[in-house]
C-alpha positions in Angstrom: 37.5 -32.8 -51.3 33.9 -31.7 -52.7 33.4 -31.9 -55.9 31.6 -28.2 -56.9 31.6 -28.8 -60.8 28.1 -30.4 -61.3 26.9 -27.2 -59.7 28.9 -25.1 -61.3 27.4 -25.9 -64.4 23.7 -24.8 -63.3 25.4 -21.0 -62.3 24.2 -18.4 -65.0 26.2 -16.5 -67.0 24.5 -13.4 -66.1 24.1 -12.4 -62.8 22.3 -9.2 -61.7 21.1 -10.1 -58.2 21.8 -12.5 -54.9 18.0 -13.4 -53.2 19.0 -15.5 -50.4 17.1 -16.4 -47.3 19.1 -16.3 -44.1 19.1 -18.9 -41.1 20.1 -22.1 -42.1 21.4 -20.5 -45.3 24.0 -18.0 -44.8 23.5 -18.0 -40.6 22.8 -20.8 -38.2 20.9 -18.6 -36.1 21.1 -14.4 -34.5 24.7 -14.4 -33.1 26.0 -18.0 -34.9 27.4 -16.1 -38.3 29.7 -17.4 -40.6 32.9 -15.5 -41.2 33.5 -16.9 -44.5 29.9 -16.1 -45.7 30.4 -11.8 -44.5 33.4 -12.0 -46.8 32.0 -13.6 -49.3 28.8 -11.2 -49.3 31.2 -8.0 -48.8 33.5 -9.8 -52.0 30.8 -9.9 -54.1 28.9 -6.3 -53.0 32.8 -4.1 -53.8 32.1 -5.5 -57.0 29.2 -3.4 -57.5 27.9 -6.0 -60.3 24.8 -7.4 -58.8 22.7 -6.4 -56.1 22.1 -8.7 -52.7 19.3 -8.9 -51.1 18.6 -10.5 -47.5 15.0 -12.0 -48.0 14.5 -13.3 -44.5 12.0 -14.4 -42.2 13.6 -12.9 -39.4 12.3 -9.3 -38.2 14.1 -6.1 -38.2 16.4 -6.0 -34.8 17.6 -9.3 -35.7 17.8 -8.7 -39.6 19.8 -5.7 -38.7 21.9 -7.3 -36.2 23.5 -9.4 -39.0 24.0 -6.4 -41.7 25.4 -4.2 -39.7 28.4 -6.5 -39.3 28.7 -5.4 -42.9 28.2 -2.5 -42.7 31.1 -2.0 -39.7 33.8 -3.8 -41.9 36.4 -1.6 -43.2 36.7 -2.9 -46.2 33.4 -1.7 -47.6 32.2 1.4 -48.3 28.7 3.2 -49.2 29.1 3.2 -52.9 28.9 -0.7 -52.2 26.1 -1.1 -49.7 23.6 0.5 -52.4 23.8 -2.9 -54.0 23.0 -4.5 -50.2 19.3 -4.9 -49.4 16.7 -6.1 -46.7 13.1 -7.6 -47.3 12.4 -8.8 -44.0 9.4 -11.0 -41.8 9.2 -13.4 -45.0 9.1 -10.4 -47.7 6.5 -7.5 -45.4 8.9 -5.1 -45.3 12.0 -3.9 -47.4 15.1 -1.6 -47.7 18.3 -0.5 -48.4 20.6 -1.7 -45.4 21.6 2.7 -46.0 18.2 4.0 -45.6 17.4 1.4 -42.8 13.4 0.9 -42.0 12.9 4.7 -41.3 12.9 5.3 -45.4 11.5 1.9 -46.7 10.7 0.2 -50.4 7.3 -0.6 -48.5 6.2 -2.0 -45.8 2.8 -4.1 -44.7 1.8 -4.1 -41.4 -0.7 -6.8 -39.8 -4.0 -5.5 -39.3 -4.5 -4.9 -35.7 -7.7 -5.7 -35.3 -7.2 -9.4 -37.0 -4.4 -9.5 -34.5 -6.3 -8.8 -31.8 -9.1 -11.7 -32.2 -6.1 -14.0 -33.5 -4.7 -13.1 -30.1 -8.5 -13.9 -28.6 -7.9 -17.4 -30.4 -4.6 -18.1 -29.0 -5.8 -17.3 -25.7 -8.4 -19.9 -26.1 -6.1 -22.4 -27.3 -3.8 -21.6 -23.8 -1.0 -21.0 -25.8 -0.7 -17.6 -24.2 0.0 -19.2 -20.7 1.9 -22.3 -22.3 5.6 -21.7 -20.4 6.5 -24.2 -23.5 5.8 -21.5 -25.8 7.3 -18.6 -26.9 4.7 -16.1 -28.9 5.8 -12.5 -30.2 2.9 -10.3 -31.1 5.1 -7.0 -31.4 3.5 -3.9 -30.8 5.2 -1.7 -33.5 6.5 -2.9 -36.6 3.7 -4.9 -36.9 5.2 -7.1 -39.7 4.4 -10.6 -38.7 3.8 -12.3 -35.4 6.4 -15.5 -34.5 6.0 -18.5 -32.5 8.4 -20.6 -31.4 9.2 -23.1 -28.5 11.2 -22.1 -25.8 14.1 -23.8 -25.9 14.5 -23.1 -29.7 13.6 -26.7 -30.7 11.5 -27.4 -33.7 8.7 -30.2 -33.3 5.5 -31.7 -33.4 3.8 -29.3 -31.1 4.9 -26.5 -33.1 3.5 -28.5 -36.6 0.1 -29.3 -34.4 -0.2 -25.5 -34.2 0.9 -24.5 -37.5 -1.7 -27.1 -38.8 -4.2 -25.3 -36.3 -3.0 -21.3 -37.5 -3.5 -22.4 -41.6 -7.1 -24.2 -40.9 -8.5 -21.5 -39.1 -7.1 -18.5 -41.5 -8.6 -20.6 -44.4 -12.0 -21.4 -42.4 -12.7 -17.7 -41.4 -10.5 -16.0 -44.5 -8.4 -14.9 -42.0 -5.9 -11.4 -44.0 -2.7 -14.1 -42.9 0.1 -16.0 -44.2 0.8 -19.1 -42.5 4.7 -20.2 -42.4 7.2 -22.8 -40.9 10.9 -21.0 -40.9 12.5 -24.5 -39.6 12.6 -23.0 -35.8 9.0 -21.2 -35.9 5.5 -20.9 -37.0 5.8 -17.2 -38.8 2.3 -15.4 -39.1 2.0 -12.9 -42.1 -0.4 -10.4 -43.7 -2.2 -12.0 -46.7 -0.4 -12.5 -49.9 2.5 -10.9 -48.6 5.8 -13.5 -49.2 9.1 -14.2 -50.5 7.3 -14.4 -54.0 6.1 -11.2 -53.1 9.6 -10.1 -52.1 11.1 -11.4 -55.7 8.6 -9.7 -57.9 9.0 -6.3 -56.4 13.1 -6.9 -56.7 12.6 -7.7 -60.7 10.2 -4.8 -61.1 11.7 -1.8 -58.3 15.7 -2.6 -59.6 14.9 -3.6 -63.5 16.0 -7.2 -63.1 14.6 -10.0 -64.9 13.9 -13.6 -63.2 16.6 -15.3 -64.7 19.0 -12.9 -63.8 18.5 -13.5 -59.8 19.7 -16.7 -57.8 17.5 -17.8 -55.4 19.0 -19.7 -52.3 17.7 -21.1 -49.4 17.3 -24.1 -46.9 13.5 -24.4 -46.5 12.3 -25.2 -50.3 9.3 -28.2 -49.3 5.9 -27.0 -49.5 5.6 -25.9 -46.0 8.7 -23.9 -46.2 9.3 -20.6 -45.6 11.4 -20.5 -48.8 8.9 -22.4 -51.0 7.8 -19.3 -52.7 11.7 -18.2 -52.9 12.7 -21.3 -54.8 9.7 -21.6 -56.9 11.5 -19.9 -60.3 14.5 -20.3 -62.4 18.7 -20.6 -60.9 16.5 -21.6 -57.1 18.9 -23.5 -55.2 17.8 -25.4 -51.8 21.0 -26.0 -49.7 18.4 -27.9 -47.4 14.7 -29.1 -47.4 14.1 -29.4 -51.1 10.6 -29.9 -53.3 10.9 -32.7 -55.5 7.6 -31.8 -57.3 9.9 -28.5 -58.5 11.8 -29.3 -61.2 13.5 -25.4 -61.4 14.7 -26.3 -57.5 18.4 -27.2 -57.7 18.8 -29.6 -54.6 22.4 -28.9 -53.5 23.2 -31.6 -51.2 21.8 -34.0 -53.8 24.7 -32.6 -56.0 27.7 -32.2 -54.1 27.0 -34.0 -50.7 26.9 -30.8 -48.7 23.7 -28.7 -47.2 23.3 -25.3 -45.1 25.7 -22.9 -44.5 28.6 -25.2 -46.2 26.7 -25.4 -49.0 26.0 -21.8 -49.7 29.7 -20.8 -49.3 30.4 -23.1 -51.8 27.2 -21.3 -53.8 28.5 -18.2 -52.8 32.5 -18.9 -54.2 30.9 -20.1 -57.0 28.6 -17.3 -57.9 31.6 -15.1 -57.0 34.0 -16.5 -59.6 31.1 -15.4 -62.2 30.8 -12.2 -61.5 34.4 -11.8 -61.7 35.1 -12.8 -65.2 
C-alpha cells in the first residue's frame, strides 16, 4: 500500500487552480487515457472551486481529442466546464474547452517566414527526407512545429537534433523556443512557454501563484515542464530538477511516478477542495 501522507502534507490549503501538463502526467499518450484521471478531473471541475487548466505540449486536434471525453460525460455540465481550460503547443495558444480555439485567450502563431528558412535548414540537414523522422510543420494553426521519430521512440538522434535546433536559434537569434516533450523536439515562437502559460492564468482569472499546483513529468532543465515547475506547490511525477528546491519530486516521496502518481495528486488535491 502507498504511503500518500508525506505528500499530503506539501498540498495547500487553498486551492484556486489545477496547471497540469498532460502526457506522461495525466495521459500516456493521444488514445492511452486514464479512466481514473477523467473522473478525477470531472470530480474536481462539478465542484466549481478551482479552475483546471490543460497546459500541454500537445497541439489542438490532439488537445481536444482528450477534453472532449469531458466534455461528452453525462455527468458534467456547462456551468462546470467554465472552470475547464486549454493552453496548448507548450503555452502559444489558450481557451476555454466552451469557446474552443475559434474564440481564444490568445494565441501566437510562428512567424512564417522564420519557418520557412528553418524549413531551408532542415532541408539541409536531410531531415526532411530522413524516413526516421517524423517533422510536422502545420500549415494553419501555426502554433509550434514537432519532431519526432517514427516509431514514437525517444533517443539520441532526437537529443543530437534538439542540441542542433537550440545552437542555431541562439547563433542567428532565431524568434523560437527550443523544447524536449519526452517523445519530441517541440519548436516554439520566442518567449512563448509554460511560464508564459502560468502568468497569464494568475493575471486573466485573478489567481495568485501560490494558489495554483503545478504538475508535471518533465521538470529537468531540458524539459518541457521546466518552466511549469519552476514556482511554488510544482510537483514532478517524473524527471525532476534537483537544483529546484520549490520542485516536489513525487516518486522520491511515495515511490510512484507518471500517471499513478498524479491520481494519487489528483485524490489528494480533491479531498482539499472538499473540506
Amino acid at each position: 500500500m502507498i504511503d500518500s501522507s508525506p505528500l499530503k502534507k506539501l498540498i495547500p490549503n487553498t486551492i484556486k487552480a489545477i496547471a497540469s501538463d498532460l502526457d506522461g502526467t495525466l495521459s500516456l499518450g493521444v488514445g492511452k487515457d486514464n479512466q481514473t484521471v477523467l473522473d478525477l478531473i470531472i470530480a474536481i471541475l462539478k465542484l466549481q472551486k478551482a479552475h483546471f487548466f490543460l497546459v500541454t505540449g500537445r497541439k489542438y486536434i490532439s488537445t481536444k481529442v482528450y477534453y472532449q471525453k469531458i466534455i461528452d460525460d453525462t455527468r458534467i455540465g456547462n456551468d462546470d466546464l467554465k472552470f475547464l481550460h486549454a493552453y496548448i503547443a507548450n503555452g502559444t495558444a489558450a481557451y476555454n474547452v466552451l469557446a474552443d480555439i475559434g474564440s481564444p485567450y490568445y494565441a501566437f502563431e510562428l512567424n512564417k517566414y522564420a519557418v520557412a528558412e528553418l524549413g531551408k535548414f532542415f532541408d539541409k540537414q536531410g531531415w526532411l527526407t530522413d524516413s526516421s523522422l517524423l517533422i510536422d510543420i502545420p500549415s494553419e494553426h501555426r502554433f509550434k512545429i514537432m519532431i519526432r521519430n517514427s516509431d514514437g521512440s525517444w533517443g539520441n538522434r532526437l537529443e543530437e537534433i534538439g542540441a542542433i535546433l537550440i545552437a542555431q536559434v541562439k547563433k542567428y537569434k532565431l524568434p523560437f523556443e527550443v523544447n524536449s516533450s519526452g517523445a519530441a523536439i517541440d519548436i516554439t515562437p520566442k518567449s512563448i512557454n509554460k511560464n508564459y502559460a502560468l502568468t497569464d492564468i494568475q493575471e486573466r482569472f485573478l489567481i495568485k501563484n501560490e494558489e495554483i499546483v503545478k504538475i508535471g513529468d518533465r521538470g529537468s532543465k531540458e524539459g518541457n515542464d521546466f518552466d511549469l515547475l519552476k514556482h511554488p506547490h510544482s510537483f514532478t511525477v517524473s524527471e525532476h530538477d534537483p537544483d529546484n528546491p520549490l520542485q516536489v519530486n513525487v516518486p522520491e516521496l511515495i515511490g510512484v511516478k507518471g500517471v499513478e502518481a498524479s491520481i494519487i495528486l489528483l485524490e489528494l488535491i480533491l479531498e482539499k477542495l472538499q473540506k
